[in-house]
MARLUM-26038 format. One line per 2 residues: number of its first residue (from 1); for each residue x, y, z of N, C-alpha, C. Coordinates in pm, 1 decimal. Layout:
BEGIN
NUM) X,Y,Z,X,Y,Z,X,Y,Z | ...
This chain:
BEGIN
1) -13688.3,-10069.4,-3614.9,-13757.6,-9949.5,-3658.7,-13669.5,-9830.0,-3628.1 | -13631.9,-9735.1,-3718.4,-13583.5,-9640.9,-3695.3,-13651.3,-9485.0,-3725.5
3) -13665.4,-9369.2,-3588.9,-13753.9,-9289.6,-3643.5,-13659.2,-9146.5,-3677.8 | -13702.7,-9099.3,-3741.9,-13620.7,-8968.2,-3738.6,-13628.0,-8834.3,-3674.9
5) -13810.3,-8880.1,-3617.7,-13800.6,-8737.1,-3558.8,-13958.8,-8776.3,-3450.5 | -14003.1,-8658.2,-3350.2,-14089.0,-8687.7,-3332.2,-14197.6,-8572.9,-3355.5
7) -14323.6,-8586.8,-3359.1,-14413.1,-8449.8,-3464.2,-14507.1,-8498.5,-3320.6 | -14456.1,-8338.1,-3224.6,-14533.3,-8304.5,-3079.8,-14661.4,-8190.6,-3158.7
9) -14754.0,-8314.1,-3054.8,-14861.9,-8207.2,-3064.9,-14899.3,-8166.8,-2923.8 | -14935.9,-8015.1,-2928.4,-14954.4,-7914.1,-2767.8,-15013.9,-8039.0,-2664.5
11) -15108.8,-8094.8,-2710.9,-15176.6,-8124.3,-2612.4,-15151.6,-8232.2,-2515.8 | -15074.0,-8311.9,-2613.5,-15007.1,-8447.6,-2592.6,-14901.7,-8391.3,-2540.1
13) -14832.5,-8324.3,-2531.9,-14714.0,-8300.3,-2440.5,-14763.2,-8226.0,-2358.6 | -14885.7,-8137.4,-2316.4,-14914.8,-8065.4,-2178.8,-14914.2,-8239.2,-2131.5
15) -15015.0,-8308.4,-2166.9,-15055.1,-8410.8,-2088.8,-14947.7,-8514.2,-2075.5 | -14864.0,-8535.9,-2117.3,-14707.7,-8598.9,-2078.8,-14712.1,-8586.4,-1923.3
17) -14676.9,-8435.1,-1932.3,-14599.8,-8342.7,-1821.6,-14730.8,-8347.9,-1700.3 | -14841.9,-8313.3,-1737.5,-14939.1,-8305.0,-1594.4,-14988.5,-8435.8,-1548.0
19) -15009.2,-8525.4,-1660.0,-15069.4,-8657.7,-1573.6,-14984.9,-8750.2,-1580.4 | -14900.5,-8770.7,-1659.0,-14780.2,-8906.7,-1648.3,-14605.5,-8813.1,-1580.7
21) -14620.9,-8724.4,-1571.0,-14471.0,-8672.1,-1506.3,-14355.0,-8713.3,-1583.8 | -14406.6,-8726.4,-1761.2,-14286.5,-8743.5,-1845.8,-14266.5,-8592.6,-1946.9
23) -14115.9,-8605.0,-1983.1,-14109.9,-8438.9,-2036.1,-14053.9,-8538.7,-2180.5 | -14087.8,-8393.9,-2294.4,-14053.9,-8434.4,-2422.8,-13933.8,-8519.0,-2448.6
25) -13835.6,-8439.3,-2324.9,-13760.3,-8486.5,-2346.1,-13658.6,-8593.1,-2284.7 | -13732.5,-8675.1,-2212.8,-13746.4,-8799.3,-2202.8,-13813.1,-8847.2,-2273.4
27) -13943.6,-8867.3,-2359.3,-13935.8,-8937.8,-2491.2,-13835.2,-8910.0,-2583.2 | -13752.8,-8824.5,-2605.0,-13691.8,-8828.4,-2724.6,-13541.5,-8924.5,-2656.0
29) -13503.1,-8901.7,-2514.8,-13435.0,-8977.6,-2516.6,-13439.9,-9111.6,-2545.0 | -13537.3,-9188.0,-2454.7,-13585.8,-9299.3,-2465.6,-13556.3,-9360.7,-2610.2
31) -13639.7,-9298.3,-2719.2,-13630.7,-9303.4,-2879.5,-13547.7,-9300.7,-2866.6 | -13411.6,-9273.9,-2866.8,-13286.9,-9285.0,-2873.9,-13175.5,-9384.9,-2811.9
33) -13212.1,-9393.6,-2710.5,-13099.5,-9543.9,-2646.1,-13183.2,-9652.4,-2655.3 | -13174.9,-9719.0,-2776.5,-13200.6,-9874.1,-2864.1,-13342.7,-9929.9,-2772.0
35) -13433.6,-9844.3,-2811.3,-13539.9,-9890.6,-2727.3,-13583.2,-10012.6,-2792.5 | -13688.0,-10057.8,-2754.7,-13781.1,-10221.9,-2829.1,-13853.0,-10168.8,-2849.1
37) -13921.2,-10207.3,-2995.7,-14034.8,-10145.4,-3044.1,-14157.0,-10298.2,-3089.3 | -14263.7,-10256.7,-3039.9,-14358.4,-10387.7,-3127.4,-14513.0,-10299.9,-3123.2
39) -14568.8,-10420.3,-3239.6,-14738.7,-10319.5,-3289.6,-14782.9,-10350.6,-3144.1 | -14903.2,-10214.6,-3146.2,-14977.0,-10296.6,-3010.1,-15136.0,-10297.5,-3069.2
41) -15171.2,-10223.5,-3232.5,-15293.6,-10237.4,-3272.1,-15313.8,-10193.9,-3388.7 | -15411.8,-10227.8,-3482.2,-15424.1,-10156.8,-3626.3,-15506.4,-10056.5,-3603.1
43) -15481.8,-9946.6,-3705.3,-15508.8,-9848.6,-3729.9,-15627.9,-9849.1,-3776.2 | -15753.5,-9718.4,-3766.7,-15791.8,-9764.6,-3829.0,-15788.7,-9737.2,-3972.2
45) -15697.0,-9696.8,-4034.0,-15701.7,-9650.7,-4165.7,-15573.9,-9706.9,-4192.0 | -15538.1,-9764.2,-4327.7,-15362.4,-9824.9,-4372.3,-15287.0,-9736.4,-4320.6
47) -15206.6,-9804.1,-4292.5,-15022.7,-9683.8,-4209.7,-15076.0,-9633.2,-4100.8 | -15179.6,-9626.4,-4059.8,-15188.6,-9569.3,-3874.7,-15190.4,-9653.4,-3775.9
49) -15063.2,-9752.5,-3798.2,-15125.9,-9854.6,-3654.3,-15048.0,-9802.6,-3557.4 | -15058.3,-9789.5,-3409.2,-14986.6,-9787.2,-3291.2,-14904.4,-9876.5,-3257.6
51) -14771.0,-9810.3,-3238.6,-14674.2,-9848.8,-3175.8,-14633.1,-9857.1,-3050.7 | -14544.7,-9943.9,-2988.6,-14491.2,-9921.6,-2838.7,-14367.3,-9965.9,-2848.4
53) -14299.8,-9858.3,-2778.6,-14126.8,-9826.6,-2762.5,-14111.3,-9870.2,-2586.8 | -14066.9,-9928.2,-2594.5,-13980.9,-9941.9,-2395.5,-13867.3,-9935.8,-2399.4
55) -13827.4,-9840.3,-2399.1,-13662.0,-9752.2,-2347.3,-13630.7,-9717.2,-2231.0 | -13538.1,-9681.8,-2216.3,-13466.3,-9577.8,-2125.1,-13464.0,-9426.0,-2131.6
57) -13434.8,-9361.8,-2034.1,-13416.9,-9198.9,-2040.1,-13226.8,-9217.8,-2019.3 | -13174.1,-9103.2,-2019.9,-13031.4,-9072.3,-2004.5,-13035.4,-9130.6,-1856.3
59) -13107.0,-9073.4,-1787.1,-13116.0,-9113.4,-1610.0,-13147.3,-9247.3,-1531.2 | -13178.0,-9327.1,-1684.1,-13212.9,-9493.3,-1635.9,-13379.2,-9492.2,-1635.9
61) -13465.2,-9399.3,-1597.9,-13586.6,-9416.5,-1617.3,-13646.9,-9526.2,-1701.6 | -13729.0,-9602.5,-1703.0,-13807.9,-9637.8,-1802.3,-13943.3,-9611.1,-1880.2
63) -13957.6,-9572.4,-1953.7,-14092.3,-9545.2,-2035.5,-14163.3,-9598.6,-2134.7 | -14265.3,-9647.6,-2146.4,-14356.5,-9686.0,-2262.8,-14402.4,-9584.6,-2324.0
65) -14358.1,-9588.5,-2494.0,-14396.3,-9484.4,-2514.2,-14523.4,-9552.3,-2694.1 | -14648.3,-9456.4,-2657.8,-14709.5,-9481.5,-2759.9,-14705.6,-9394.9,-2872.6
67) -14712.0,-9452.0,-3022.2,-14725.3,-9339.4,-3109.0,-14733.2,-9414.2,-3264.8 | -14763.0,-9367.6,-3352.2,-14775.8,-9390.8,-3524.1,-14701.8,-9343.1,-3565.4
69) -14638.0,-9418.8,-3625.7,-14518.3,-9376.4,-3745.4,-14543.9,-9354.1,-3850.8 | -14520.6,-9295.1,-3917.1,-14563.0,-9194.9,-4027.0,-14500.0,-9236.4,-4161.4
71) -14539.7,-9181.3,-4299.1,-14439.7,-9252.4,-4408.8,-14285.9,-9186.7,-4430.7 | -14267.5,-9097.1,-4350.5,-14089.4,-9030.9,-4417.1,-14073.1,-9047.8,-4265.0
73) -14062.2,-9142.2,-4218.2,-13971.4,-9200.5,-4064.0,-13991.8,-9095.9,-3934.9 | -14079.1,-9019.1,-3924.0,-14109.4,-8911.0,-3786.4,-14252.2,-8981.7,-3731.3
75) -14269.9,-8938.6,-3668.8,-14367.6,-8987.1,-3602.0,-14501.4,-8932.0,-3497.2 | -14606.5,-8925.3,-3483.9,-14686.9,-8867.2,-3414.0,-14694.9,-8919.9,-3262.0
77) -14656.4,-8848.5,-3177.5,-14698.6,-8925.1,-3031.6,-14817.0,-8947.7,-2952.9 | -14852.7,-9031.9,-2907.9,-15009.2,-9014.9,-2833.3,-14991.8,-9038.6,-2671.3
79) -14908.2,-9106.9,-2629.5,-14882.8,-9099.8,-2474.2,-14748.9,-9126.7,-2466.0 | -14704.2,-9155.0,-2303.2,-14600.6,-9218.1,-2294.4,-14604.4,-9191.1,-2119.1
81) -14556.0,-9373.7,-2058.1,-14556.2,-9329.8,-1925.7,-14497.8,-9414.3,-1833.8 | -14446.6,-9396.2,-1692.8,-14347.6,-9489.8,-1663.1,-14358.3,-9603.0,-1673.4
83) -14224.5,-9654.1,-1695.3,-14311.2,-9834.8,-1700.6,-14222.6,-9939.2,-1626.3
């Protein structure tokens, strides 16, 4: 799976940062050094199923990161947290 971008919404990234202690940008790294991606559930509507990424940060961290991929390759995030 390859994404092109990620489509942050406010709230989902306050809550990154206050209850899981991950910053945007450690998801975007993560997305970036050859994470594993597999479904973890259907949507409930066609094209919204949830995804899970387990990557790395630049710093070695690891993160699970959840989110729906979208039809022009960006993607919506819904969590993400150490793993």
């Amino acid at each position: 799976m390859k994404l092109d971008g990620i489509i942050w919404l406010r709230d989902i990234a306050d809550k990154l940062e206050f209850k899981h202690n991950v910053t945007m940008e450690e998801v975007e790294q993560a997305l970036n050094n050859k994470p594993k991606f597999r479904s973890v559930e259907k949507g409930e509507r066609k094209g919204e199923d949830v995804y899970m990424a387990l990557g790395r940060t630049d710093s070695g961290r690891y993160l699970a990161i959840l989110f729906t991929p979208l039809l022009h390759k960006d993607a919506v995030e819904s969590t993400a947290y150490p793993h």
